[in-house]
Phi, psi and omega in degrees: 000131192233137190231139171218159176224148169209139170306131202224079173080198169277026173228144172266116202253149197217125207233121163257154192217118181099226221232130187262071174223180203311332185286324173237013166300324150304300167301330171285328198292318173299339172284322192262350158286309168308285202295347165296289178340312200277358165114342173300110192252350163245133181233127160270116188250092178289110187267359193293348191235021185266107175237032150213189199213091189258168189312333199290319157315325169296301153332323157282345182269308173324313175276337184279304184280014131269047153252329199257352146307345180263350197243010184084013195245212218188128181247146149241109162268115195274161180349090114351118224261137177329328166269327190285301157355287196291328245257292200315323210250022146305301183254010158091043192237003192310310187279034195252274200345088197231168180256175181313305163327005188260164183264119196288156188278149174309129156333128189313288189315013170261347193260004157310103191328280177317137173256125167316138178253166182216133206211132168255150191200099219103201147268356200246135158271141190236138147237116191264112166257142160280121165278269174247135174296125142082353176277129187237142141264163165268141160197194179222189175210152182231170207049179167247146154306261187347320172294305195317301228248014184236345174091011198236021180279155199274129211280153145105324197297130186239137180248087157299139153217164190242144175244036171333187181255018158228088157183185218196091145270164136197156183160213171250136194224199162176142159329119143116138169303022172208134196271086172278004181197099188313342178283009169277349183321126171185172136010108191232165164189087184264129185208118179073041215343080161213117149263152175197148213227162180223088168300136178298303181309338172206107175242040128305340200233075191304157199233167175184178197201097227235133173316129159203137194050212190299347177293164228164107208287163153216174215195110161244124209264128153280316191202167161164193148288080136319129196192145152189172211135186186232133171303167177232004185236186125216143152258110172284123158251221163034015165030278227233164192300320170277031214242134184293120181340144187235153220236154203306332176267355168293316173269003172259317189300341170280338167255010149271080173204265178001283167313329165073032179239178190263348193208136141193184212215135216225161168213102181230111191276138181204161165243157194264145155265309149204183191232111178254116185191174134231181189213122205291132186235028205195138174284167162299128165236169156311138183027059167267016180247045170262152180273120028285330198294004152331298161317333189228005167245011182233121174264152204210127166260093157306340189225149167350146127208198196062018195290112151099070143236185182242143166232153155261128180253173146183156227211165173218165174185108210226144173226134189029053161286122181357155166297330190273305177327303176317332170281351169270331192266141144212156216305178197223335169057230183049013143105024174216154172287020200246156175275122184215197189188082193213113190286138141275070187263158201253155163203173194280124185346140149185151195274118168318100170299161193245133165120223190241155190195144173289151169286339197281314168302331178285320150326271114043300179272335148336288215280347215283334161238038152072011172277075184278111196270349178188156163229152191212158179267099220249109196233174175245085165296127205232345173315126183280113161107313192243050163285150175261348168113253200188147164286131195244126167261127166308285161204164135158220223252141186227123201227078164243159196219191165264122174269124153269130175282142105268018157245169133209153181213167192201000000 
């Protein structure tokens, strides 16, 4: 099987040569997930020279078109060599079937009732749609971090909060209005209600909770962010297929520019280039960042990981932020001055829809097959020489707004 691929416009046309059966399904199929990857949501697949189509083949076309059917794209299988033909209008594929000469269809983003501005920041082209005009969340922050993360915090002591789906935590909780066992505590992040949590007694097995009818998650926080309100942005990044990983500060700095505020506040579904991070695997104690015992109460990505999956973030990022805030914050590094705090859960690729998209759908399609392979306290290693660096995003989607404190407790 000989595989070639070329840009044609906003399509991708990808040309096969020989026989698509089990010896070679694995390899198209991975050619054609690289070509999802790379940001292409229409693909023209030239079939003239296949010449046969065994079930294990039909199985790689089936999954690339309801993937790009679940995201807005558009698959074509161009002039079909005559058995391949017959195999496709068999199984009911008769309407993919086009000759070379049809005129590809527009891009989904093009076909959104909203129009997009387009703004550089950076190094990066962002498309920016207005949402709601003139909208901040509110929020408080709670607990102190420092008492928390040094052990000397008052035991047992808890901030419940209820999470609906217009509001925005993150920070260390554990599920349910009562911390009945500090070791569920961990790495929390909530948005759009889907909460999801990484307890420190097992943090192998991440836990979470979607708002449905009347359920509704609740969370008791040692210390975090509490926020709620409507975004006022949503941002596109990663276009276009050669467009260089945009990297976590690089993506805060754009939505305070964006927001045109000093604090605000993101939510971002994205595919990964890697992830820089760690996680708590241990509840708080006294000296718990002293060394060796360290090693086993922090999980730590010495190096890039998560490459080429979808995350959900959500985040804060302040330039000189108030004192109380500050306690919350740590520098972001990449070569700005800004202070942030942002939490990460990973889940197994699927491809970012393009164009302006809701969060509640987009969640929803993360959560779909109910898997979290990991979560993390999203850090910049900086360490001269072994650092693993900072997290780097392929494309997708950024929904931010401006944060007002009106708490703070402690």
């Amino acid at each position: 099987m000989e595989i070639s691929t070329y840009i044609d416009g906003e399509e991708m046309r990808v040309i096969l040569q020989g026989r698509l059966d089990a010896a070679w399904s694995g390899t198209v199929g991975n050619a054609l997930q690289d070509t999802l990857r790379s940001g292409c949501h229409v693909i023209a697949l030239d079939m003239s020279q296949v010449s046969f189509l065994s079930s294990a083949g039909i199985r790689v076309l089936v999954l690339l078109f309801k993937q790009l059917q679940g995201i807005g794209g558009r698959l074509r299988i161009l002039d079909p060599s005559p058995p391949v033909r017959t195999v496709l209008e068999m199984v009911g594929f008769s309407q993919l079937l086009e000759s070379g000469a049809t005129t590809p269809v527009p891009p989904p983003e093009t076909q959104q009732a909203q129009e997009a501005g387009s703004r550089q920041i950076g190094e990066h082209s962002f498309e920016i749609y207005d949402l709601v005009a003139g909208a901040v969340l509110r929020g408080r922050l709670l607990g102190n971090p420092a008492a928390v993360l040094a052990g000397t915090a008052e035991a047992g002591r808890t901030w419940p909060v209820r999470l609906p789906a217009g509001s925005l935590c993150l920070g260390l909780g554990a599920l349910g209005a009562k911390a009945d066992d500090p070791g569920h505590a961990g790495e929390l992040l909530a948005v759009g209600g889907l909460t999801i949590v990484l307890p420190s007694n097992d943090p192998g097995r991440p836990d979470w909770l979607v708002q449905e009818g009347g359920l509704v998650s609740e969370a008791a926080m040692l210390y975090g962010l509490e926020a709620a309100g409507a975004f006022r942005h949503l941002l596109r990044f990663g276009g276009t297929p050669d467009a260089a990983p945009l990297r976590l500060s690089e993506l805060a700095r754009a939505a305070l520019e964006v927001c045109q505020s000093e604090v605000a506040v993101f939510a971002a579904a994205a595919e990964t280039a890697a992830l820089v991070g760690a996680a708590r695997q241990s509840p708080p104690a006294a000296a718990f960042f002293e060394f060796p015992d360290i090693r086993n109460r922090l999980l730590f990505t010495a190096e890039p990981a998560y490459g080429d999956e979808t995350c959900l973030l959500v985040g804060v990022v302040a330039r000189n932020p108030a004192p109380a805030l500050a306690e919350f914050l740590r520098p972001m590094g990449g070569g700005t001055a800004l202070h942030g705090h942002v939490h990460c859960a990973v889940v197994p690729y699927r491809p970012i829809h393009k164009g302006l998209i809701e969060l509640g759908a987009t969640l929803e399609s993360l959560m779909e097959n109910q898997r979290i392979r990991g979560v993390l306290h999203l850090l910049n290693d900086q360490r001269e020489g072994v650092g693993a660096g900072e997290s780097a995003l392929r494309r997708g989607a950024v929904w931010c707004a401006p944060l007002v404190i009106t708490e703070a407790t402690a």
